[in-house]
Steps between C-alpha positions, in 0.01 A plus 500: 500500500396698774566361841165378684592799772464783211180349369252816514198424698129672377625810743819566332326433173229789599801745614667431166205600291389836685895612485450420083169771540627711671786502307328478127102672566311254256299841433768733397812183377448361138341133463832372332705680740321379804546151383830545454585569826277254647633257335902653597310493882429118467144509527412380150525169566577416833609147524745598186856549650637799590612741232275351253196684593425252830610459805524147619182512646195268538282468154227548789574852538471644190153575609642681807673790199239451276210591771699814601566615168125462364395702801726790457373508082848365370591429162518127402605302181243314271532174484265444216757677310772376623399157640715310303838651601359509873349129468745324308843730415551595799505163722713320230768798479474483867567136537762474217629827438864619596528784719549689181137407361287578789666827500467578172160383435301486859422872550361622178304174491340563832451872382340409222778711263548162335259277358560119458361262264525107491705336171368152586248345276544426149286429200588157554604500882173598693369213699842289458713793576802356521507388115594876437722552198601901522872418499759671654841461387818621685695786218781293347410148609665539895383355798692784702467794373289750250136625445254292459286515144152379536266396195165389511132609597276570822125510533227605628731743744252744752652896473785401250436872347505660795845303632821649556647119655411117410546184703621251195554158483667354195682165416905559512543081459281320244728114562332559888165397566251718490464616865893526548628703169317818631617835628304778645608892361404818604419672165490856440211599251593777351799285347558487150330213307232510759167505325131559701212456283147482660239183543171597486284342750149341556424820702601722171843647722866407395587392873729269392756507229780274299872620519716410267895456560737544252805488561516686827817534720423454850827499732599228731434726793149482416483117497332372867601245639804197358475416100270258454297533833213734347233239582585458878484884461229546322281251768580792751314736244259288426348431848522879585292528216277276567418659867486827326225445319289267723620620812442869510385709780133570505176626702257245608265588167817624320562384184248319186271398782417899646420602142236183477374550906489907372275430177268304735447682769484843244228259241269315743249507173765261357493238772356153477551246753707297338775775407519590832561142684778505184625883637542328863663227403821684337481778737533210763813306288611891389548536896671181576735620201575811655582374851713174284709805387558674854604164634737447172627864591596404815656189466720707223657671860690171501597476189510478113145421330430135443254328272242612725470782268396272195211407701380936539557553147262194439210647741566821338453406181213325531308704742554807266359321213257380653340817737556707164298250300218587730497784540459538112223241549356732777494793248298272246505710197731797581727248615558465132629862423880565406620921608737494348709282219756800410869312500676648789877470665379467877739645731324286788408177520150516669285182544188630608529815274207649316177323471393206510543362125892565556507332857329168306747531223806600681466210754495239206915574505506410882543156447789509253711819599779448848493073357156349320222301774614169325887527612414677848273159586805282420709732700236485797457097456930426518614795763236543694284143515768300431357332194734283263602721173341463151765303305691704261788356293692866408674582839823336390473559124770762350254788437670569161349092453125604590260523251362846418 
């Protein structure tokens, strides 16, 4: 850790950023190899530590660099396309990587040289995630040493064909119940016995795919965190995610609820009076969303992400279904036309994308993708009100005793 009297202030932070510049003109220095060297300058993430593309700074002034670096025309990564290495990877490596890992794996995430994908979900593991089955088994039967061989099968995985790296959970002890026989893996996907194929979606686009392990060797040094702790693990993925998605950074308007408030204001001849007291209402809740998230953001400063995020992912969800089913109402009959229902391999994932038959469609998989509405409610109700827990009566059972 850096000691509080090396903490870079907002000045230092400025200085820091013109010297990177002046040092690598955005207009004359290669996108990959100006993020390269901001990230080797510590001004991709800021409150990372030093050495790993931060500096020990203030999450607050990230929008010091980021300000600067807009204004001079820099170079910046996508996080549509890499979102989930930036969103979810990249905290959990952080938190439970050795020094070795968040060498290794940090930069070229950031960069965007690596994609990451998410081995979570299974056929029979969505909602009730830790009932997985992919099994990994230690080469030879040890507890000590060896590869690891994992068998079994993922779903519904966003940019699986585009990954180079997975974040994998699989069971390593069956005779453990189910939340403590888990371990969390980094995968490489270009393994052998890794198999991709596409799932076509509502929308017509293969977003999402199943991956199927068979027999794949994964080393030890790509297990995170101690054998059998992949759930506490995978919790620090799984809130990251959940902020991700419902927290992200927008424009007052930005978002489902500019391309509604757009379609109005461009289609008065389309108005009625009671579409538009429905338009204020979400753009009023859209708003309270937006400044939700800020606040989130900034409590984050302190901090990892709590269950607070459940409760963004639920507004998102249901204000994006909801402003996108009327603006498709709003459109009355072209609201019913389809562009496009080619199968495609997206290389972003883009919510508001296209027109507004996709936007209706596409928003349908808010509420189950980053943990369904039903199990972010109970989440909300126990960790955040305080409300007793449903009864279950498989936490203690042997997971190799559950029935499947």
């Amino acid at each position: 850790m850096t000691a509080a009297a090396d903490v870079p202030d907002a000045a230092e932070l400025r200085s820091r950023t013109r010297e990177l510049l002046a040092g690598h003109p955005p207009a004359t220095t290669g996108r990959t190899d100006f993020l390269r060297a901001r990230f080797d300058a510590g001004l991709a993430w800021v409150h990372y530590p030093a050495g790993l593309g931060g500096l020990d700074a203030p999450r607050s002034l990230q929008a010091v660099v980021d300000a600067e670096l807009a204004a001079a025309g820099a170079p910046d990564n996508d996080p549509r396309r890499i979102g989930i290495g930036l969103g979810m990877a990249a905290p959990t490596i952080l938190r439970y990587g050795t020094r070795e890992q968040k060498e290794r794996f940090l930069r070229p995430l950031w960069v965007g040289e690596e994609v990451w994908c998410q081995l979570f979900s299974e056929p029979g593991a969505g909602s009730d995630l830790a009932a997985l089955g992919t099994r990994a088994v230690r080469e030879g039967g040890g507890q000590d040493t060896g590869d690891w061989i994992v068998n079994g099968q993922k779903v519904w995985t966003s940019s699986a064909h585009l990954a180079r790296w997975a974040i994998l959970i699989a069971r390593t002890d069956p005779e453990l119940p189910k939340h403590q026989g888990i371990s969390y893996f980094l995968c490489d996907m270009t393994a052998p016995g890794v198999e991709v194929r596409p799932l076509r979606q509502i929308t017509g686009e293969a977003e999402f795919n199943e991956v199927f392990l068979t027999d794949v060797r994964i080393p030890d040094s790509h297990r995170l965190g101690a054998i059998g702790e992949g759930w506490k693990v995978a919790q620090t993925t799984l809130m990251n995610e959940r902020v991700s998605i419902g927290g992200a950074r927008l424009p007052r308007e930005g978002g489902m609820i500019g391309k509604a408030a757009a379609t109005w204001r461009e289609r008065p001849e389309l108005r009625t009076h009671d579409l538009h007291r429905r338009l204020l209402t979400l753009w009023v809740e859209a708003e309270v969303a937006r400044l939700t998230g800020e606040r989130l953001r900034q409590q984050l400063v302190a901090g990892q992400p709590g269950p607070e995020g459940s409760g963004m992912k639920l507004a998102f969800a249901r204000l994006n279904q909801e402003i996108s089913g009327l603006e498709v109402e709003l459109l009355g009959e072209e609201g019913l036309l389809y562009s496009d229902w080619t199968l495609r391999r997206p290389e972003l994932v883009d919510f508001t994308g296209r027109d507004a038959g996709y936007r209706y469609l596409r928003s349908k998989g808010n509420s189950i993708e980053g943990g369904t509405s039903e199990v972010l409610l109970n989440i909300v109700a126990e960790r955040v009100l305080g409300l007793p827990p449903e009864p279950r009566n498989d936490k203690d059972v042997p997971w190799k005793d559950l029935t499947r």
